[in-house]
N, C-alpha and C positions, 0 to 999 in steps of 0.2 A: 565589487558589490559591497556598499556598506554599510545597510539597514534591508534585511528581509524579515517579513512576518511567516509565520508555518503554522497552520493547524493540524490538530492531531499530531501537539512537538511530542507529548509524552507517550507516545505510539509506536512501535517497533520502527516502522518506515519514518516519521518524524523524529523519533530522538535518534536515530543512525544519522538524519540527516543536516538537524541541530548540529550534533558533535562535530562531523564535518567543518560547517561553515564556522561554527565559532574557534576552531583551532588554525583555521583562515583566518582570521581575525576578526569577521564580518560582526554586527549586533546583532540580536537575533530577539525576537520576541514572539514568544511561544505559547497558544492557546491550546486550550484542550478541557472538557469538561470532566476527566476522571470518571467515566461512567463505570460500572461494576458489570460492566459485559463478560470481562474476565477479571480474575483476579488483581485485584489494583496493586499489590505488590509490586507488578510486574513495572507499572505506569509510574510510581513512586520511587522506583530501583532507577529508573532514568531520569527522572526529576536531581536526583543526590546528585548523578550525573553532571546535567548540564548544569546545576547550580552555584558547582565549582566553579562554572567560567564567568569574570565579573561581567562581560559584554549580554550576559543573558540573562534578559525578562519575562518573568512568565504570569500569566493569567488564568487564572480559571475561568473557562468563560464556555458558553451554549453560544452556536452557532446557528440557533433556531430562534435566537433571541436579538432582532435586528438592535435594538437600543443596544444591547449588551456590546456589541462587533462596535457600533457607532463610537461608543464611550472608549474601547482600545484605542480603538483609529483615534480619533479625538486626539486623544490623550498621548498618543506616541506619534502623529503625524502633523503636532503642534510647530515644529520649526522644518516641514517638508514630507512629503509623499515617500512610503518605503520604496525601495528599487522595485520590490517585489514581491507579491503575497502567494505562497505556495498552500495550497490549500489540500489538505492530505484527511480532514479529520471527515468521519462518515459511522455509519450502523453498516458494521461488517457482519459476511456470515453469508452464504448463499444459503444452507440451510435456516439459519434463522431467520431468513427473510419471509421461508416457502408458512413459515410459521406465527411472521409478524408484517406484512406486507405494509399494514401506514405505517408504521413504527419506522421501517427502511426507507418510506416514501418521504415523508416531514425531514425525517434528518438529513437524509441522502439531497433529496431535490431540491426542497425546501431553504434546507442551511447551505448549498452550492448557491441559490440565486441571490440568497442573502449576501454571503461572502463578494461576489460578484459583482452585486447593486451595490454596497457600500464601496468597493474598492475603486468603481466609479468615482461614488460623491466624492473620492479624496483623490484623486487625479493619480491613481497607483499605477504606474508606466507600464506593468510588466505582469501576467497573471499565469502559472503552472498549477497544475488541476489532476487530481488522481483519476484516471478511469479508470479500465478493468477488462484484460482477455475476457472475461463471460458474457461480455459484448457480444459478440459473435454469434455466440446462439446456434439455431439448428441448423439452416443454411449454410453455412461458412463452410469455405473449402481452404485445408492444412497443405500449405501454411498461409495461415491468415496476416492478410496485408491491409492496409489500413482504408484503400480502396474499395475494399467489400460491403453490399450493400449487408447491413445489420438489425434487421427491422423481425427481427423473432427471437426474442430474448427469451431463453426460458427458469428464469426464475425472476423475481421479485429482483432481487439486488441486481442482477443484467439491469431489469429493466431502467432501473434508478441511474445507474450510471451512465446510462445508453442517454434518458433522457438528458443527464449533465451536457455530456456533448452537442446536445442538439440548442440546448437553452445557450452552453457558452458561445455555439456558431449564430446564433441569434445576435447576441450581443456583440459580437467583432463586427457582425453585418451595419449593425448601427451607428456602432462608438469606435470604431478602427482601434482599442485596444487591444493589444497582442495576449493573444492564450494561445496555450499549448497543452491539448489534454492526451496525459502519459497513461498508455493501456498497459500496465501492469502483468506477468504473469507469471504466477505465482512463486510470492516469495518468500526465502528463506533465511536463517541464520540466528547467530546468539538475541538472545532476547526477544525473539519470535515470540508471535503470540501462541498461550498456551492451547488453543482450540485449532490449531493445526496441523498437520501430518508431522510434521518433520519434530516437531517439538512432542506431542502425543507418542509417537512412536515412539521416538528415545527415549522417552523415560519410562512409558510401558513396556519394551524389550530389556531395558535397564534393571527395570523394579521385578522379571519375572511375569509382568501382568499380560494378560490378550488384550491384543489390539483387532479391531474393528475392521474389516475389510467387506468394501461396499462393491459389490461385482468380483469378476472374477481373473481382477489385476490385470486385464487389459489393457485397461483405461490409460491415457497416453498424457504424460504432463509437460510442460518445459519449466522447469526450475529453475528462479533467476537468483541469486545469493545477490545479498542486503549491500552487502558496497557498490557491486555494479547498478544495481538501481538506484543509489544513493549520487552514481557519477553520472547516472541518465540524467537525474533530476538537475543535477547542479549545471550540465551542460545546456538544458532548456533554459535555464533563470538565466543564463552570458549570453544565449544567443537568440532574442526574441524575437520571431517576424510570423505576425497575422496570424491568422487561425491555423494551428495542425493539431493530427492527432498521430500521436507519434509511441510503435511498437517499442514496448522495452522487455527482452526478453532475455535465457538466460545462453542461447546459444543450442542447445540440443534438444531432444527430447528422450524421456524415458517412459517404460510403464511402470503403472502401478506396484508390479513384482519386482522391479528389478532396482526401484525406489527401495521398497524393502529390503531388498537385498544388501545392499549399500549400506544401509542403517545398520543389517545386523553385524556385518564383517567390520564395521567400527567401532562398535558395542563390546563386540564379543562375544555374543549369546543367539540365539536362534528364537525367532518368534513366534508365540503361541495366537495363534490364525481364529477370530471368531469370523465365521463367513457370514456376509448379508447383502441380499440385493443391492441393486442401484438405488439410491437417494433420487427422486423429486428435484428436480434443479441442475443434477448434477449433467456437464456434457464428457463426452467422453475424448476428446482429443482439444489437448489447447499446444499450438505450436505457431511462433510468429514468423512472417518475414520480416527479415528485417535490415533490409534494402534501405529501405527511407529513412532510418535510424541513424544508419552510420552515413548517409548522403548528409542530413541537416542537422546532424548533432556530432559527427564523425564515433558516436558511440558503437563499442566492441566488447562484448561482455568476457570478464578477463578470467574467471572463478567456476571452472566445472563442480559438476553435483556432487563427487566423489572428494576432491578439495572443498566444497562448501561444509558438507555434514561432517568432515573431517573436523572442522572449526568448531560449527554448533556443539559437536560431542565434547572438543576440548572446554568451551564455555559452560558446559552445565557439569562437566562432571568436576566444574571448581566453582559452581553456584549456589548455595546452601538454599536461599529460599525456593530456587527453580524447582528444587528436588523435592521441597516440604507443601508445595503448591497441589493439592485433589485437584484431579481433572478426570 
C-alpha cells in the first residue's frame, strides 16, 4: 500500500495508526480539524509525531466541509486515486452526544457521507470506516456478532454511527466500492483520549483525586489496547471485499471493578470511589464475537487489559504534559 489518506490522523486511533503505516513506508496524508473537544495538547503531541516522518502530509481540514475534502483530494489525488481512505475522524463522547445530539449528527453522519461521496468522485479503490460497539443497543445479546439485528441505539452517538453503516451499505449497493465498517470497542492506551476511563482514572488515582463511578461496577466492558486495533485496521485496508462490518475487540471482558482494580495495583495507590448512578446512554455490557474477525481479516487481539494498562501507566508516568492536562 503506497498512498492512504486517514481522518482523525491527530486522534488517538489515527495517530497510532499514522505511525504505523508510515514506519511501513506507506505516504500518509492526514486530516483532522484540531477541534478543542479535549485538550489539544494532546492532538499536537502527535502531530510532532508524525511530522518527523518526511512521507507525512498533513491538513487541517472539516470534514463537514465538502469543498474543503474536494480540495485535499484534488490536490493529493492529482497523479492517481489513494489506495485507501481510512476515515476515523467524528464528534466522540456517548455522553456528549446525550447532551449535543445535532452537533454528533452534522459531524458523525454528515461528514461520513461527505468523505464517502467524494472518495467516490475520485475513483478511491478501497474505503475503512470507524463504527462503534454502542451499535448494539438495547436488544443485543453478548456476545454481539455482527449479524445482530441493531435497530435501538440508545444514545445519540449509537445512533450516528449505526446510521454510517447503513448509509455506507447504501453506497457499496450502488457503486460496488469496497467498505468495511470496524465496530470498535472500547479502546485503550498511551495517548488515549483524556475523557476516558482508562486515562481519567490514572491520573486521578495517581494525583490522589476521586474518580467517578457511574453504577455499581457491574457494568461489563471489553477492552481493546490501541496496537491491536491499529492491526484490525491495517488488516481491513490489504484485504478489501464488498461491504462488512467487521467486530474488533480486545479479546475478554471485565467489569467495571475489576477495571479499577487493575488501574490501581499498577498505580500503586488505592482509589478514592465517588459513587453515581447510571449515565443516560450508557449500556451495560459490550462483548464481541469475534468469529468473523479472525475468518476475514485472520485478526487475534494479542494485548490483555492487565498488559495494556501496564503500558499506558509506563506512558504517562514519563508524559509531562499528560500529567499537567485538568480534566
Amino acid at each position: 500500500m503506497n498512498r492512504v489518506c486517514v481522518t482523525g490522523a491527530a486522534g488517538f486511533i489515527g495517530g497510532h495508526l499514522c505511525e504505523r503505516l508510515l514506519k511501513e513506508g506507506t505516504y500518509v496524508v492526514g486530516v483532522d480539524l484540531i477541534n478543542d473537544y479535549y485538550d489539544t495538547r494532546f492532538k499536537q503531541e502527535t502531530l510532532s509525531i508524525l511530522k518527523k516522518y518526511p512521507k507525512f502530509r498533513f491538513y487541517k481540514g472539516d470534514i463537514r466541509d465538502k469543498g474543503q475534502v474536494r480540495l485535499i483530494w484534488d490536490t493529493e489525488c492529482a497523479d492517481g486515486p489513494f489506495d485507501c481512505v481510512v476515515h476515523l475522524a467524528a464528534q466522540a463522547g456517548v455522553r456528549y452526544s446525550v447532551q449535543n445530539p445535532t452537533d454528533v449528527g452534522v459531524t458523525n453522519v454528515d461528514g461520513t457521507n461527505i468523505i464517502i461521496e467524494v472518495s467516490h468522485e475520485y475513483k478511491i479503490p478501497n474505503l475503512v470506516c470507524a463504527s462503534s460497539s454502542s451499535v448494539y443497543g438495547a436488544n443485543s445479546i453478548a456476545p454481539f456478532s455482527e449479524d445482530q439485528t441493531c435497530d435501538k441505539p440508545i444514545s445519540p452517538y449509537a445512533a450516528s454511527k449505526r446510521a454510517n453503516e447503513l448509509f455506507a451499505f447504501t453506497h457499496w449497493h450502488l457503486y460496488k466500492t469496497p467498505i468495511t465498517m470496524l465496530r470498535f470497542f472500547t479502546v485503550f492506551g498511551p495517548r488515549g483520549r483524556p475523557d476516558m476511563a482508562a486515562f481519567k482514572f490514572i491520573k486521578k488515582i495517581d494525583n490522589g483525586d476521586s474518580i467517578d463511578k457511574y453504577g455499581d461496577g457491574s457494568a461489563i466492558r471489553e477492552f481493546t489496547y490501541i496496537d491491536d486495533i491499529v492491526d484490525g485496521v491495517v488488516r481491513s485496508m490489504k484485504t478489501p471485499n464488498g461491504f462488512r462490518i467487521v467486530n474488533l475487540g480486545g479479546g475478554s471482558t471485565y467489569t467495571l471493578n475489576q477495571f479499577i482494580e487493575i488501574i490501581e495495583s499498577r498505580v500503586g495507590k488505592k482509589a478514592i470511589i465517588n459513587q453515581l448512578p447510571m449515565q443516560p446512554g450508557d449500556v451495560m455490557i459490550t462483548s464481541a464475537d469475534q468469529t468473523y474477525a479472525k475468518e476475514a481479516l485472520g485478526f487475534q487481539p494479542q494485548t490483555s487489559l492487565e498488559e495494556g494498562i501496564q503500558k499506558t501507566w509506563d506512558w504517562y508516568s514519563q508524559c509531562e504534559y499528560a500529567k499537567k492536562i485538568p480534566i
